[in-house]
N, C-alpha and C positions, 0 to 999 in steps of 0.2 A: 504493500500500500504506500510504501516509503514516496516510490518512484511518480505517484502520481501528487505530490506534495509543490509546489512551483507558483508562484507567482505571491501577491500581495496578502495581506494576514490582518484584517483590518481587528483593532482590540479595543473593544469600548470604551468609553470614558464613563468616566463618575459623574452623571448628570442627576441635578434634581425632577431634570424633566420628563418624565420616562416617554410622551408622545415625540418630543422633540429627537431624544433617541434613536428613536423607531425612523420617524424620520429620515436622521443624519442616517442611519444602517442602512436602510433602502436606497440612497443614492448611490453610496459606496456600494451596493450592490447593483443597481443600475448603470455601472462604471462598468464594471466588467468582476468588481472582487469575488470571490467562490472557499474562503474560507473565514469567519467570524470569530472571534472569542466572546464571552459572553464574560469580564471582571465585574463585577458590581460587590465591593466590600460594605456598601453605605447601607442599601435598601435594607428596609423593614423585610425578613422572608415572603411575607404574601406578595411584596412589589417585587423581587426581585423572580418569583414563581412566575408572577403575571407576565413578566420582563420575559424571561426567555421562554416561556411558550411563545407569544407574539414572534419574539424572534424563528422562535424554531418553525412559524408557519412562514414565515417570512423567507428564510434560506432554502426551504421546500422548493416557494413559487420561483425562485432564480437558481435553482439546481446548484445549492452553495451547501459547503456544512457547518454545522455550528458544534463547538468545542466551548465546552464550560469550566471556568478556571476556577480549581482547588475543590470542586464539589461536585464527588460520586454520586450522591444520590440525588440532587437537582439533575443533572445528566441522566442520569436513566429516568426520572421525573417526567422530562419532558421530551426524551428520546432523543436525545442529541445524538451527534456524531462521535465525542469523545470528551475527552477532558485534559487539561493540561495544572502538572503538579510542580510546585517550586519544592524546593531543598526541604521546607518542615513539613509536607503536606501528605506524608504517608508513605507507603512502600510501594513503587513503580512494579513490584513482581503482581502485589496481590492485587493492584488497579490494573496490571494485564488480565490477570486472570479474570475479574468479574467482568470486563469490558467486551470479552471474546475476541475473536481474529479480526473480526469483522468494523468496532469502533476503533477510532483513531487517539493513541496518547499519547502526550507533549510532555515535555521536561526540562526547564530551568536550572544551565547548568552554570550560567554565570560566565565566570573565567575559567575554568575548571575542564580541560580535558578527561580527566581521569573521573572527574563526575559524568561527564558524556558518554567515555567508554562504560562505567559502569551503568548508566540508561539506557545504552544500546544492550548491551549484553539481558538484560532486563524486559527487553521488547519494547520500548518505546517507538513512538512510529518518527518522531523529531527530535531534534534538543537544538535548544534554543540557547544562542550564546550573546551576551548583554550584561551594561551597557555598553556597546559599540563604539557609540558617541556620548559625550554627555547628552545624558537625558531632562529635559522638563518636568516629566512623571516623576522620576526620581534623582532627581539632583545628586545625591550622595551613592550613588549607584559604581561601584567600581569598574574599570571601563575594561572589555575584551578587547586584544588584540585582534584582527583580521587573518594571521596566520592559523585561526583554531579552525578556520572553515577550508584549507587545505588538509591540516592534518584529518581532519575528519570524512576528507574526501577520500583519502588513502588508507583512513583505516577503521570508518563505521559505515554501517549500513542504513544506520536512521538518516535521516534527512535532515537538511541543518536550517536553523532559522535566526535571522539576526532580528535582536533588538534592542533601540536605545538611541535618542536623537537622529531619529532614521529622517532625511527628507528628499526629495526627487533630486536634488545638487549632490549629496553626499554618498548615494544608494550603489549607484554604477558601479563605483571599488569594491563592493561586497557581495553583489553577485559576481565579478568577474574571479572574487576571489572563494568562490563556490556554494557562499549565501542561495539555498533551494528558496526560501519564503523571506520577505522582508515584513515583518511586525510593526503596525505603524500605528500610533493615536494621535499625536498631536496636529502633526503634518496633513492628515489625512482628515479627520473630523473637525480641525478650526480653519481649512478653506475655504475660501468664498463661494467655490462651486464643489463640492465632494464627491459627485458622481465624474467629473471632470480630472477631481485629481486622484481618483481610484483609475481613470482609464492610463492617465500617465504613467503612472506605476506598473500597471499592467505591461504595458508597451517597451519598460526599459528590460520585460523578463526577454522580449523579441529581440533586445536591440544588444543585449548583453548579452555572451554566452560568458559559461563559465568556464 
């Protein structure tokens, strides 16, 4: 499933607005995006329940999948795609296992090759190496080198995702340097047009090989 992993990784924001969300999600889907994270650490659970059901009929209508971050049971809840786990979020073996072959899991390995080799080894379908750049989201975020998305190209099979001050100027270096997904919120969700700058994104996976 690794291999069909490629292009823009749109990941929500913290909105109080849950319609304005929904919103901003559809145009980035109306760009061209085809895979979603669903973060919401704020909501009240019933909002955040309401929150990715919506979404999940939402990625349906534009043949996307949605991936819900750090929570197993909202993900099978509302039948996502999979789920993506940071460093304290549980054990990558036992979310293989209840996820089946068939849902897709993500993993936050930071700087940390030896954390990636061991998510790969683990069955992870990605791992996600950030922050890239300084980030906005997380300012204090220590930054990956671009060298981890080589060594990972030569020696895992999960699929690699960059994130962290990701924008359409800075992007090109990290796909060419084997970035399969680029992970975006700021860039992507505070545009003037979102469905606009999900196509751009799109366009540099064309424009770049790796």
């Amino acid at each position: 499933m690794a291999t069909e992993l490629r292009g823009l990784y749109a990941i929500t924001p913290e909105q109080a607005d849950g319609a304005r969300l929904l919103a901003n999600v559809e145009a980035a889907l109306a760009g061209g995006c085809r895979l979603v994270q669903h973060r919401d650490k704020l909501s009240a659970m019933p909002e955040r329940v309401a929150r990715a059901r919506a979404l999940r009929e939402m990625t349906r209508r534009h043949g996307a999948r949605l991936i819900i971050n750090d929570d197993l049971a909202l993900a099978f809840l509302v039948d996502a795609d999979g789920v993506h786990l940071g460093a304290g979020d549980g054990s990558l073996r036992a979310a293989r296992a209840m996820l089946g072959p068939q849902r897709l899991l993500g993993a936050s390995c930071y700087g940390d090759f030896a954390a990636a080799a061991a998510a790969d080894a683990a069955g992870a379908d990605y791992v996600a190496f950030g922050a890239v750049y300084p980030s906005p989201t997380k300012p204090q975020a220590a930054t990956a080198p671009s060298d981890l998305f080589f060594c990972a190209k030569s020696g895992l099979t999960a699929a690699t995702c960059a994130i962290g001050g990701i924008t359409l100027a800075n992007a090109p270096p990290l796909i060419a340097a084997g970035a399969d997904l680029l992970a975006v919120i700021s860039d992507l969700f505070s545009a003037p047009d979102i469905a606009a700058r999900a196509a751009a994104y799109q366009k540099l996976f064309e424009e770049t090989q790796p």
